[in-house]
C-alpha positions in Angstrom: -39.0 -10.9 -1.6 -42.6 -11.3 -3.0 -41.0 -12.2 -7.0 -39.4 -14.7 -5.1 -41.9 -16.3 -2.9 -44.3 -16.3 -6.3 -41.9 -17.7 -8.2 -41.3 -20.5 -5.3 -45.0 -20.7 -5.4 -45.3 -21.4 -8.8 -42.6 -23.7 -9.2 -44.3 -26.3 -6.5 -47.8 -26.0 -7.6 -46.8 -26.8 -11.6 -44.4 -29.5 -10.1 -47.5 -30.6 -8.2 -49.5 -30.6 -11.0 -47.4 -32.8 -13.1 -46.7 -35.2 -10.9 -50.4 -35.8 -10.4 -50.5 -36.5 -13.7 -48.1 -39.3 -13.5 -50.0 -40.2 -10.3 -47.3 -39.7 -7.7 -48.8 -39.1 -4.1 -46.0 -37.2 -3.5 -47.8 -34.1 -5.6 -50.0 -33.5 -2.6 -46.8 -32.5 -0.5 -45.5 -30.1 -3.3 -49.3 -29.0 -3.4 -49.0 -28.2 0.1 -45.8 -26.4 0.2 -47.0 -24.1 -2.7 -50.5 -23.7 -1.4 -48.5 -22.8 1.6 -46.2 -20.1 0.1 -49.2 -18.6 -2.1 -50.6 -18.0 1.6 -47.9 -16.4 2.9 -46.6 -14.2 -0.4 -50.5 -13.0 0.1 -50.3 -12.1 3.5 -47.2 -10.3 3.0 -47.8 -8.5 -0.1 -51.1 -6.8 -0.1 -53.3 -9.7 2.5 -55.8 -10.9 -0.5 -58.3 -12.1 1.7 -59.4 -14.1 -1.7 -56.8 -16.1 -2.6 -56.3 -16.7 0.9 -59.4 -18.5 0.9 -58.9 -20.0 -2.5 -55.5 -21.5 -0.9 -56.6 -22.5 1.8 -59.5 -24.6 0.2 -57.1 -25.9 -2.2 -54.6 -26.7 1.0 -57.5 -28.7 3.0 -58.3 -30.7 -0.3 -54.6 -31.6 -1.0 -54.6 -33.0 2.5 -57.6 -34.8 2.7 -56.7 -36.3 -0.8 -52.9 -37.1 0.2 -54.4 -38.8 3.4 -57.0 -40.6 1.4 -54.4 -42.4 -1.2 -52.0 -42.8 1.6 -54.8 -44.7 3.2 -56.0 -46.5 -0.2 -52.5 -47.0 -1.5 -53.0 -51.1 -1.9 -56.2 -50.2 -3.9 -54.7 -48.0 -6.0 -51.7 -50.4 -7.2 -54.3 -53.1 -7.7 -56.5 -50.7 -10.5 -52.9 -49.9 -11.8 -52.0 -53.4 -12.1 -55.5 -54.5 -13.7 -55.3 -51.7 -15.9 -51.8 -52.8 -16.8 -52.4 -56.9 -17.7 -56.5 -55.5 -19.1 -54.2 -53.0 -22.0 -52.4 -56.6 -23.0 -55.4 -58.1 -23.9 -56.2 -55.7 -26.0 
């Protein structure tokens, strides 16, 4: 059960990771759901209280961050779009 709760784990938080790098706010929710299970396979395999914390931290940020570009979403496609028409100029 633990190899496949780390391997769950694992799987959302590079997914997460790459679709921030393409800028998707959706990362944040796959950031959650592995923080989530990296929680839980370290309460049920040995309770590292450290990367409990760590997870934890890392599950507070990725909702403060998805709530702040859910709120700034209009923002954010306006610096896309400048950044778009600025690289034709170029």
């Amino acid at each position: 059960m633990i190899l496949i709760l780390s391997a769950l784990a694992a799987f959302f938080s590079i997914l997460g990771n790459v679709l921030i790098a393409f800028k998707k706010r959706i990362a944040f929710l796959i950031w959650i759901i592995g923080n989530l299970l990296w929680i839980w396979e370290s309460i049920v395999d040995s309770l590292n209280i450290p990367l409990i914390v760590m997870n934890a931290t890392y599950l507070f940020l990725n909702l403060l961050s998805y709530r702040e570009w859910r709120k700034n979403k209009e923002v954010h496609k306006a610096i896309d779009k400048s950044k778009q028409e600025n690289s034709y100029e170029l």
